[in-house]
N, C-alpha and C positions, 0 to 999 in steps of 0.2 A: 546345746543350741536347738532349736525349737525345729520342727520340720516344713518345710517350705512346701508348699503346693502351689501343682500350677493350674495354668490357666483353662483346662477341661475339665479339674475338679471344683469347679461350682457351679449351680443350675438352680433356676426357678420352679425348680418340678425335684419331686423326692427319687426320681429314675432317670439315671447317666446313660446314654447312648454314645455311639461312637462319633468324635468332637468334628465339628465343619471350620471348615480352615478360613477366615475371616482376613480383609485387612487393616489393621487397624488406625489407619490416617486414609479415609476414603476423599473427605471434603474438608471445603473451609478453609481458613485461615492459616492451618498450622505446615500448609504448602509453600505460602509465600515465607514462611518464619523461617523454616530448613533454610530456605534459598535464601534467603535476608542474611541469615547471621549463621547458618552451618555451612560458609565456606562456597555453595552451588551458585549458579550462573539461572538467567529465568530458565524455567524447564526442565533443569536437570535433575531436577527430581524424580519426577516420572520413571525413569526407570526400576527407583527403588521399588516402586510401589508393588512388582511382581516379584521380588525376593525375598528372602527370608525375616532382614531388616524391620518387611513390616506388615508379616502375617505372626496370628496366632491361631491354636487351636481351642475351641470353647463350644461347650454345648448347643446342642440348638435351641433351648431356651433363653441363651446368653445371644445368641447370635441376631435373635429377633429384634433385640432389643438394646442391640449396642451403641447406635449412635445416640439413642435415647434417655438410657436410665443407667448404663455402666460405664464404669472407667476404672484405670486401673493405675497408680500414680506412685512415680519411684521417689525413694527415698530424701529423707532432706539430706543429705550429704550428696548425692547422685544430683540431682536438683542445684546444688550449691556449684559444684564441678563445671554442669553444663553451663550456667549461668555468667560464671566468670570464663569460661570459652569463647561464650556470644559476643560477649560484651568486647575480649581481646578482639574478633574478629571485626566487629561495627570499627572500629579503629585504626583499622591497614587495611591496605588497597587488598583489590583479589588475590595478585597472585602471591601473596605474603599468609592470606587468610587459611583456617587449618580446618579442612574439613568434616562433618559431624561424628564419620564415623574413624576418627583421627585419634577426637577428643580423650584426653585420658579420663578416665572413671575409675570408680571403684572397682575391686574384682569382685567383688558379689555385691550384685543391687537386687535389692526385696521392693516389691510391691505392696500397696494398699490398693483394699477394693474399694471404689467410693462408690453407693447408689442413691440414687435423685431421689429426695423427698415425696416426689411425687409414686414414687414406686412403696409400697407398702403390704407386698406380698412375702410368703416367707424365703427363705433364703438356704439351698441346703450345701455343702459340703461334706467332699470326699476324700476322706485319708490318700494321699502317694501309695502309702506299703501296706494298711491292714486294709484300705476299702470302706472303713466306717463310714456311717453317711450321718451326720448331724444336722439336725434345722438351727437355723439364726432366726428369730424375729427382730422385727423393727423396732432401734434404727441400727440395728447393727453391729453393736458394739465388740463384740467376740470375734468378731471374724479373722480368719489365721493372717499368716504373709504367703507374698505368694512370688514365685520366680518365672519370670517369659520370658520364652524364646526371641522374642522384638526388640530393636534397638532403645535404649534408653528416654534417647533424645525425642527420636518419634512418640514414646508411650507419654513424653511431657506431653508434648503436641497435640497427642490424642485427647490427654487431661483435662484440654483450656475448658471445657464445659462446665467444670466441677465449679470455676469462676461465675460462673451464672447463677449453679445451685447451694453458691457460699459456703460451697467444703472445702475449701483446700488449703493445703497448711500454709501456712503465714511464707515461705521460703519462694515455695511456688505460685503464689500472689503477686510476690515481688518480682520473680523472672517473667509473667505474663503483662506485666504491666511496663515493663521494661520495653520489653519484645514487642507489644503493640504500638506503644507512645511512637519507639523510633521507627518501627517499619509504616505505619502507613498513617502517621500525623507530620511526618518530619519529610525534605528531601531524601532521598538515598541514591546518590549518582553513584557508590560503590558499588550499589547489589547485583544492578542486571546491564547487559549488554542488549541492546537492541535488535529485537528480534532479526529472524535471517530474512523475511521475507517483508523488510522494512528496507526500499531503497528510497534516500533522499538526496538528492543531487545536490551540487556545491552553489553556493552564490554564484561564482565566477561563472562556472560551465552554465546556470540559467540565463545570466548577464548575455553571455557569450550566443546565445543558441538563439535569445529573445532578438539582439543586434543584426543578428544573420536574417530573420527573417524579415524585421523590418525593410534592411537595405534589399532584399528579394524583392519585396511587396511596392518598395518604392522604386525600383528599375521598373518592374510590372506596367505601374502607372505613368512614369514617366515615357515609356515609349506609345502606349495608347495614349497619349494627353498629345502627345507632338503629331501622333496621322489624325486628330481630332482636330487641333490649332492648327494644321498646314494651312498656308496660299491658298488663297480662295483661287477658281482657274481662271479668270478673269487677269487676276493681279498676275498670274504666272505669267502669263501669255504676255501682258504686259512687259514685263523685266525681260525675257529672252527678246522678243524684237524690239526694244531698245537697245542692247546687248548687240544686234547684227545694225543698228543705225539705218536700218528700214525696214517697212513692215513686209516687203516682198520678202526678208529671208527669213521670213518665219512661215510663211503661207504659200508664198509663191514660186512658180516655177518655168522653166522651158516650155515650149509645146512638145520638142520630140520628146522628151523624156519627162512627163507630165504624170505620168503612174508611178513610175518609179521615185520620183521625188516625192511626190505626198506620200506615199507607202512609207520611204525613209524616216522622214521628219515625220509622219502620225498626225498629219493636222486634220483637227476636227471641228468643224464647224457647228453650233444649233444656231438656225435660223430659221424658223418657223413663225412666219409673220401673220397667220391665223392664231398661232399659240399663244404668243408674249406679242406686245409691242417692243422690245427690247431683244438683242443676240446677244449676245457671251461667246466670246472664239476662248476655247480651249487647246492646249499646246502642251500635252503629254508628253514621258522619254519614251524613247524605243521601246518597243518590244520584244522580247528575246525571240518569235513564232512572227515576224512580219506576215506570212500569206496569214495565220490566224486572227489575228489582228486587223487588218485589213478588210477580212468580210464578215468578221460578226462585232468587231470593234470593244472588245471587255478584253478588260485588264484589273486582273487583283491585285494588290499591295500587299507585298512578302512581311513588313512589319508591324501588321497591324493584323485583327483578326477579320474573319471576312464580314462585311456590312459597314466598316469602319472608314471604304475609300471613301479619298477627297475628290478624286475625278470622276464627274458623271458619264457615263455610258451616253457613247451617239447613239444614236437611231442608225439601223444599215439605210435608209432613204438618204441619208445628209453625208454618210459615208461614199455612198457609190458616187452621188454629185461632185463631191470634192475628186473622186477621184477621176469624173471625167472630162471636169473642167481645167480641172491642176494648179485653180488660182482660188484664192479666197481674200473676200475683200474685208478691209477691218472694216466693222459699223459702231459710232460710237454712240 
């Protein structure tokens, strides 16, 4: 059996330094892939990405130039295994699906190095046991196999490149075309659950909340619509002393007790016959403050907001009259 080297004996430079620990699924595509059909949930990937699963150790002239011009691509049988794992997986729900690093493989998977046409520099490797260093020239063809410490599945993932630069073997053609078409040409309501930080509320409970404020917003209006429509004070005044069958019990009183009764009843008279050719007798309820009431004559209205009363404020001139006559005459 042939000797396997790994992934720090090969560089783009004829002199091996000590190898920088790289990882090798940084971007792209082969994130959503894992999660699509190796079994994971959105994001749960990400933790891999600090483990061993899917760092390797390589030169620093490999490392420069890894997303760019190298890959490293396991076996067609390895390849084959994954492939028909994905694919049980697209086919049952989550929690039935087996995840990547589950997947049965082969016990030893070998590596191909694939490098990008566009790279055309020489290529050297380094024996495991004696240290030999040999050059490759391009395109490559001698190049040993090679064994990494990274998960299988990822190193596909890592691969999908080779698909652009038309190296890759007929096997893993077929699993990336696979893997692309259904994860992001196709629905997939299996792959992911919706993020945590994704709340959407239920029809009913928006139904329910939109209802409530409605019927809020319509009390609102309906009680300022009613102290805006009240009785004009004319007409008030009207229906109460109809209500007593003469207009003395709305206005009029005793002599001895002539303050005290208009105090009582609140009759207010405007009659200003410089002002208007016309009076208006207004005929208020009680006041809860009678002495207040009586000498400055304002009263708000508890259900309405303030500006909104329907009865106008006397004057203290027509206040004190009223109260030192005790009688007020209707004028029509």
């Amino acid at each position: 059996m042939p000797v396997l080297y790994r992934s720090e004996d090969v560089s783009f430079s004829d002199g091996f330094y000590e190898p920088a620990t790289i990882k090798a699924l940084r971007k792209g595509a082969g994130r959503a892939i894992l999660e699509c059909f190796g079994g994971l949930t959105r994001d749960e990937f990400e933790p891999f990405r600090e483990t061993a699963y899917n760092q390797l150790k390589v030169q620093p002239s490999v490392a420069e130039c890894w997303d760019l011009f190298v890959a490293f691509v396991p076996s067609e049988d390895t390849v084959a295994a994954i492939h028909k794992a994905f694919k049980a997986n697209g086919k049952c729900r989550l929690s039935e699906r087996t995840p990547f690093t589950q997947i049965p493989l082969p016990a030893l998977t070998t590596y191909t190095l694939i490098i990008s046409p566009k790279a055309s520099q020489d290529v050297f490797t380094r024996h495991p046991v004696t240290g030999v260093v040999r050059r490759h020239h391009h395109p490559y063809t001698d190049l040993p196999k090679f064994t990494l410490s990274a998960h299988p599945c990822i190193m596909a993932e890592a691969g999908r490149r080779t698909l652009a630069w038309r190296l890759s073997p007929p096997i893993l053609t077929k699993y990336f075309l696979y893997t692309t078409v259904r994860c992001f040409c196709h629905k997939l309501p299996f792959w992911t659950k919706p993020p945590k930080t994704l709340c959407v509320p239920s029809p009913h409970a928006s139904s329910t909340h939109f209802t409530s404020d409605s019927a809020t917003r319509k009390r609102k209006q309906d009680v300022c619509g009613d102290a805006r429509n009240s009785p004009r004070p004319r007409k008030m005044a009207r229906r109460q002393c109809q209500g007593a069958h003469s207009p003395s019990s709305c206005g009029s009183s005793s002599g001895s007790g002539a303050s005290g009764s208009t105090s009582a009843s609140h009759l207010s008279v405007s009659s200003d016959a410089s002002a208007a050719p016309s009076s208006t007798i207004v005929c208020s309820l009680p006041p809860t403050d009678t002495k207040a009431t009586s000498t400055t004559g304002k009263r708000k209205r508890d259900d309405c907001p303030e500006g909104l009363s329907s009865t106008p404020t006397p004057s203290p001139k027509a206040a004190r009259r009223d109260s030192g006559s005790g009688r007020a005459d209707v004028i029509q």
